[in-house]
C-alpha positions as CSV (number, residue, x, y, z in Angstrom):
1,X,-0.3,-8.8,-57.1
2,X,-0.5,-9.3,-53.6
3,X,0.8,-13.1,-54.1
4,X,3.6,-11.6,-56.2
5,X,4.9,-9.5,-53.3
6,X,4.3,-11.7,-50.6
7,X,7.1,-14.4,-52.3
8,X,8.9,-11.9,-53.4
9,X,9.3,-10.6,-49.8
10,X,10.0,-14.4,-48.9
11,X,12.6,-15.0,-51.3
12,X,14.8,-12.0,-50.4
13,X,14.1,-12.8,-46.3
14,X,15.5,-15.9,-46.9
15,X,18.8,-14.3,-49.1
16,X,19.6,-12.5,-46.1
17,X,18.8,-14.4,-42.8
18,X,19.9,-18.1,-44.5
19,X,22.4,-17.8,-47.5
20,X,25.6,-17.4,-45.5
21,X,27.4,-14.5,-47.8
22,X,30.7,-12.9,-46.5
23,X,32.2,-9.4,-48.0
24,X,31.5,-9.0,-52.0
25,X,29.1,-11.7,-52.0
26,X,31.9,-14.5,-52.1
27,X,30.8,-17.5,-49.3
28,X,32.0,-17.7,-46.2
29,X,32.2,-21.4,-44.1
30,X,32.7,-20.8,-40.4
31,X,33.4,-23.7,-38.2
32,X,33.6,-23.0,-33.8
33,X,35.5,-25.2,-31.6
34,X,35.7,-25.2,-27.7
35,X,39.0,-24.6,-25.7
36,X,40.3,-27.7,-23.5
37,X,42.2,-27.9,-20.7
38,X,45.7,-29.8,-21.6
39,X,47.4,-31.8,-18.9
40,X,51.0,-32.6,-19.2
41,X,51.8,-29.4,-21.4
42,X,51.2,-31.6,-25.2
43,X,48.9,-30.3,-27.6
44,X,48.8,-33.8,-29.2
45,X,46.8,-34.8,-25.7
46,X,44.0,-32.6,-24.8
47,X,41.5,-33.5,-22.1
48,X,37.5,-33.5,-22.7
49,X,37.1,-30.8,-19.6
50,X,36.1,-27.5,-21.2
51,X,38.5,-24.7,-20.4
52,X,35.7,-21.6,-21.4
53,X,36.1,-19.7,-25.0
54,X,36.4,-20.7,-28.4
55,X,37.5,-20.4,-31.5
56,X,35.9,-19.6,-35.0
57,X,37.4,-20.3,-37.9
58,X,36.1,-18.6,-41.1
59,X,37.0,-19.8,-44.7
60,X,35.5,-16.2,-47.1
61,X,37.4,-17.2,-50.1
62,X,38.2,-13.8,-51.1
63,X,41.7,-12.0,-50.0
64,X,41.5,-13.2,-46.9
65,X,42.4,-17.0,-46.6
66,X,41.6,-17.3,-43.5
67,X,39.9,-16.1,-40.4
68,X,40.7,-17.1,-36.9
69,X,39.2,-15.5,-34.1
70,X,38.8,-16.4,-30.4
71,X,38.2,-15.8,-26.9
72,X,39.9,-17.2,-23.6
73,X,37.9,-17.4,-20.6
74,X,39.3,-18.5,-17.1
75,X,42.9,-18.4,-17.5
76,X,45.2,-16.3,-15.2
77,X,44.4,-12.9,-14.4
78,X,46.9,-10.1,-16.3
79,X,49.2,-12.6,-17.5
80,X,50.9,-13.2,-21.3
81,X,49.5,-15.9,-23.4
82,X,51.5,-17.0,-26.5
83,X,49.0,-18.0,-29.3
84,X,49.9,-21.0,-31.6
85,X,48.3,-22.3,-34.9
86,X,48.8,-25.7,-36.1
87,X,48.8,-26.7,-39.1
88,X,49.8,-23.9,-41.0
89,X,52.1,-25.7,-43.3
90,X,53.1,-23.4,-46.3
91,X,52.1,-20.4,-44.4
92,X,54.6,-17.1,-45.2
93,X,53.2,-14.5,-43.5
94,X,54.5,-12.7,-40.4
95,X,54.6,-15.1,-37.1
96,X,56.8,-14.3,-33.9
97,X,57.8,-17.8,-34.1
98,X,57.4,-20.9,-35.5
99,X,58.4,-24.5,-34.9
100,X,57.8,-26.2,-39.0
101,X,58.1,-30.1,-38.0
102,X,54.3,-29.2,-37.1
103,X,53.3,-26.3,-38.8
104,X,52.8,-24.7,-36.0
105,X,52.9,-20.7,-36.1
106,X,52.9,-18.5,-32.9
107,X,51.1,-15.5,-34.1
108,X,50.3,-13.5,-31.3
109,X,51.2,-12.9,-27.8
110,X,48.3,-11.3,-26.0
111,X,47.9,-10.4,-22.3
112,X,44.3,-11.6,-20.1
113,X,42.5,-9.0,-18.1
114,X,41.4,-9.1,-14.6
115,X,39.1,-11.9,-14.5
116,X,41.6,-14.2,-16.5
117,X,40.0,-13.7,-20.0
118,X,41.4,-12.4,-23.4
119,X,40.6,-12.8,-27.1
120,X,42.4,-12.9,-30.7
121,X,42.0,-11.8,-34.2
122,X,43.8,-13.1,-37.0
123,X,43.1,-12.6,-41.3
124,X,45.6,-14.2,-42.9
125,X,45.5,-13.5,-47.0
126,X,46.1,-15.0,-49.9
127,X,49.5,-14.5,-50.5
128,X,50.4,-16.1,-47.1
129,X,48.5,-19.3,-47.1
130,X,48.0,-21.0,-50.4
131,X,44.9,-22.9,-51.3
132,X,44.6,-25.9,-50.0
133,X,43.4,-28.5,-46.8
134,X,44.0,-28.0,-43.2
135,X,43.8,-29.2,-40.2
136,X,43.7,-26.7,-37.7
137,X,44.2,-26.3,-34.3
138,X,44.9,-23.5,-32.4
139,X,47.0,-23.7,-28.8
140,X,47.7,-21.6,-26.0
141,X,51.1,-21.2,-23.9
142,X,52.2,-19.3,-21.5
143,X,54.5,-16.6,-22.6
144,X,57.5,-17.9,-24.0
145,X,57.1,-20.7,-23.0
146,X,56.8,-23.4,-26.1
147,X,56.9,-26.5,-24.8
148,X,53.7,-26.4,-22.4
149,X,50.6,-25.9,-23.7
150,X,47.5,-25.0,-21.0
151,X,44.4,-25.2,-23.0
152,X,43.7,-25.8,-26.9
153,X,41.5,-27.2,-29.3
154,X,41.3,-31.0,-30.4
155,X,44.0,-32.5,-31.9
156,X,43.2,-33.6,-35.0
157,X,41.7,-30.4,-35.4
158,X,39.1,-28.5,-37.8
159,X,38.9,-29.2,-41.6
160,X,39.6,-26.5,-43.1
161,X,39.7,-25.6,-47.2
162,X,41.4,-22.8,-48.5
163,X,40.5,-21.8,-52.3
164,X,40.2,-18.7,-54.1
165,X,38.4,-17.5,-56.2
C-alpha cells in the first residue's frame, strides 16, 4: 500500500512540476529571446551586445494564438517606445501601424520609467493570426519613429507554430 502511494505521489509531482500544461490543459511552447542593441537603425542587422530584457513568446494553442511578452531594460528614462512584431504576415487584428512588405505590425507604444525600463503584453487570438509558421521577431523604435530601430531580437527570428486545436 505504501508502494502504491509513494508512485502515485511521484506520478502526479511530475504532472505538475514537468508536463508544461497552459489554461484548459491544452500545451503551451514558450520560447525567450534576449534584446540587442541595433547600430545603424536596421532590424535586419542586430549586433551580438546584449541590450537587457527579453522577450517570451508563448504558443497555448487554445484562443489565444499567440503570446508575446517582454521587458526593456536600459533604454532612456520616461521616453515612448514604439513596439514592432515581425513576421506577422496574415495577422488582422488591431495594430497602430503596419508596414506588410515585412509583416511587420507595430502594436504598442509604451512609455519607460525612471531607470529606462518598460515591459509589453500582447495575446493575439485565433481569429487574428491563422495557424501556421513564423518567424518572429520583435523590434523596438523610438516613438514614431519607423525607420530606426534601437534594440531587437535576431533577425531571423524565433520559430514559431501556430495551430488550434
Amino acid at each position: 500500500m505504501k508502494k502504491l502511494i509513494f508512485v502515485t505521489v511521484l506520478v502526479l509531482l511530475s504532472l505538475v512540476f514537468v508536463t508544461p500544461i497552459g489554461a484548459a490543459g491544452k500545451w503551451v511552447n514558450s520560447q525567450k529571446a534576449p534584446f540587442y542593441v541595433v547600430n545603424g537603425c536596421s532590424s535586419n542587422v542586430v549586433s551580438d551586445e546584449l541590450a537587457g530584457g527579453q522577450v517570451t513568446l508563448v504558443d497555448p494553442m487554445g484562443n489565444v494564438s499567440m503570446v508575446i511578452q517582454g521587458n526593456l531594460e536600459g533604454l532612456s528614462p520616461l521616453a515612448m517606445y514604439d513596439v514592432w512584431v515581425r513576421d506577422l504576415t496574415g495577422y488582422t487584428g488591431s495594430c497602430i501601424s503596419k508596414y506588410e512588405p515585412l509583416g511587420y505590425f507595430k502594436l504598442a507604444t509604451i512609455t519607460t520609467d525612471e531607470y529606462g525600463n518598460g515591459n509589453f503584453h500582447f495575446n493575439l487570438r485565433t481569429d487574428q493570426l491563422p495557424e501556421g509558421s513564423y518567424v518572429v521577431q520583435v523590434a523596438i523604435n523610438p516613438y514614431n519613429n519607423q525607420g530606426c530601430t534601437v534594440v531587437a531580437t535576431q533577425w531571423p527570428g524565433m520559430n514559431v507554430t501556430v495551430k488550434f486545436q
